[in-house]
C-alpha atoms as one frame of an Amber mdcrd trajectory, in Angstrom:
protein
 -24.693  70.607  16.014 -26.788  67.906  17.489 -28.758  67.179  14.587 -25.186
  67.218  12.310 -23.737  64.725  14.544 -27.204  62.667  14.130 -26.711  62.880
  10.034 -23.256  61.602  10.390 -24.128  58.885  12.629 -26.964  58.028   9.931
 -24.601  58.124   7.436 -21.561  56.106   9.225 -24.580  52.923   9.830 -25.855
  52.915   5.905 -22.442  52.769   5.322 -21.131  50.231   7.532 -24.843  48.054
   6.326 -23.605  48.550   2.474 -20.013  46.898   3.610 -21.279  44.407   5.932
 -23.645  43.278   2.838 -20.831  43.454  -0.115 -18.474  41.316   2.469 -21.541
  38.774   2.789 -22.105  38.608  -1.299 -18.203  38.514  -1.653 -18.130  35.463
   1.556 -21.062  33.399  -0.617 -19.592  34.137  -4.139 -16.823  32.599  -2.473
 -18.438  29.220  -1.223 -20.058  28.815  -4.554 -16.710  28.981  -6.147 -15.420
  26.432  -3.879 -18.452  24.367  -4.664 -17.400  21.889  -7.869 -19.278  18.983
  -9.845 -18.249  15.687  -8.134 -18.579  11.985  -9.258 -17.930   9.318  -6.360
 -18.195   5.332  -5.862 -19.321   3.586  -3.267 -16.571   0.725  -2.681 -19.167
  -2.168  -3.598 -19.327  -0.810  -7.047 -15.516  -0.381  -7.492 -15.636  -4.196
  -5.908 -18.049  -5.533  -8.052 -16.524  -4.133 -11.113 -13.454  -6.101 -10.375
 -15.341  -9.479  -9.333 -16.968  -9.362 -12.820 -13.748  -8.200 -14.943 -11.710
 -11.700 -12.895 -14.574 -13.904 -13.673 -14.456 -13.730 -16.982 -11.120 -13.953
 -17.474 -10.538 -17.551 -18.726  -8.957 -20.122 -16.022 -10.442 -18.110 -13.007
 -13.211 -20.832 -11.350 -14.319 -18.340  -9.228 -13.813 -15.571  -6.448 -13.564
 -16.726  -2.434 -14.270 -14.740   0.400 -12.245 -16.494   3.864 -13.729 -17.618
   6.635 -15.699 -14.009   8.153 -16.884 -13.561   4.563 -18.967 -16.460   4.461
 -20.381 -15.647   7.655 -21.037 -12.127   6.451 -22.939 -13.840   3.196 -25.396
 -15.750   5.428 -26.779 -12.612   6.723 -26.182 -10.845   3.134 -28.626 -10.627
   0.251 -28.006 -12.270  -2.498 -26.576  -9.327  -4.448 -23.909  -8.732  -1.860
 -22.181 -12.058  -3.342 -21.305 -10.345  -6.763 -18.426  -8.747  -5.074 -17.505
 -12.171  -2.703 -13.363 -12.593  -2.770 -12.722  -9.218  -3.439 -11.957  -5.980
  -1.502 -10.574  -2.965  -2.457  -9.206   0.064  -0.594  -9.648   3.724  -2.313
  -8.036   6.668  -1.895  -8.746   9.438  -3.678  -8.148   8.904  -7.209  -6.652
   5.657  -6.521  -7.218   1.894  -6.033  -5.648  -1.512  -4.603  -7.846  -4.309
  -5.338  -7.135  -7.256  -3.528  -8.456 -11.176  -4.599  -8.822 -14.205  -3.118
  -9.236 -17.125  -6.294  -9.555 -20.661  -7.242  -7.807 -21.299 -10.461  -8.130
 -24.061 -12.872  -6.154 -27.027 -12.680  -3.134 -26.913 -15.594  -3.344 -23.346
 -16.544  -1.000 -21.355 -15.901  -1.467 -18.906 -12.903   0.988 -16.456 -13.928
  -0.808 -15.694 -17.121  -4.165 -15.603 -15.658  -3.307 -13.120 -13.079  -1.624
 -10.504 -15.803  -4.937 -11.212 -17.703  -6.634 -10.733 -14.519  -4.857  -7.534
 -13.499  -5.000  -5.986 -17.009  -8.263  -6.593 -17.046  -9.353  -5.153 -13.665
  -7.349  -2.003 -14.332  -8.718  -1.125 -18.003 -12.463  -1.929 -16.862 -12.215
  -0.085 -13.584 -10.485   3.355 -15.461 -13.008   3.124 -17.934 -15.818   2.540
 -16.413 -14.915   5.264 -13.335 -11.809   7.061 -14.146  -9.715   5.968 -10.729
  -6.366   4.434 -11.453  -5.778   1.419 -10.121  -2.576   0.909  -8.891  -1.896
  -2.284  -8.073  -3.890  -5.901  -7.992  -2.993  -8.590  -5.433  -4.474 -11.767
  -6.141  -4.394 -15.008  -3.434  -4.814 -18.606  -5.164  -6.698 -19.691  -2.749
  -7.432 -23.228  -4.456  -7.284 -25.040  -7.649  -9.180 -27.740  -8.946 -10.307
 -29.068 -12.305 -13.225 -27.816 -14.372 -14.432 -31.483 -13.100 -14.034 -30.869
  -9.531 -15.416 -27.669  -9.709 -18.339 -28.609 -11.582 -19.153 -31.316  -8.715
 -18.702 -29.063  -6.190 -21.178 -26.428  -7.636 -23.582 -29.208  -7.500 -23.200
 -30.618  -3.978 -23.701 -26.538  -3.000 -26.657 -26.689  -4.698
């Protein structure tokens, strides 16, 4: 009886083993399904991405940080001022991209900024897929291509 009690007991552990090791397989089969292919942007890329689609939208002089950001650039590398007057916040799938500008003197700002905005949006869905859902640009300044010119010299 003893050694019938022994075989069952045997039997009862292989068994309960062969579970235990079909629930692990099952648990991992079920973390590599979770598992999926992801693409992601740091913010400076989504930022710099915007600063390039503004500047070259005619009538935009250039991008501004305010005052913290031109303490920030004094301790920045020189890269880090591609992205200078522009921030963005993401979330998920989505983007607000906010500017700070000087504009040129006589053109109209109104046009500019739906150039600007179209701009931003089409170059930042292409280039990345996220929506961006809305642009909020501050005239910060505006001078003539004169002025401007002058003062890029005297920074110089």
């Amino acid at each position: 009886m003893a050694n019938t009690n022994e075989k069952d007991k045997n039997i009862i552990e292989q068994t309960t083993d062969k579970v235990q090791d079909k629930i692990e397989e099952k648990k991992e089969e079920k973390e590599i399904e979770k598992r999926t292919d992801t693409l992601q942007f740091d913010d400076y890329v989504i930022e710099k991405i915007a600063a390039i689609a503004a500047r070259d939208i005619p009538g935009v002089l250039e991008l501004k940080g305010g005052f913290f950001s031109g303490i920030t650039e004094a301790f920045a590398s020189s890269t880090d001022t591609n992205t200078q007057g522009v921030s963005v916040e993401v979330d998920e799938n989505n983007v607000v991209v906010d500017l700070k500008a000087i504009l040129e003197y006589e053109q109209s700002a109104p046009r500019i900024f739906t150039k600007v905005k179209d701009t931003i949006k089409e170059k930042v869905r292409e280039m990345t897929g996220l929506n961006v859902t809305s642009v909020n640009m501050k005239v910060s300044d505006i001078m003539t291509e004169k002025e401007y010119r002058q003062a890029q010299s005297k920074e110089q």
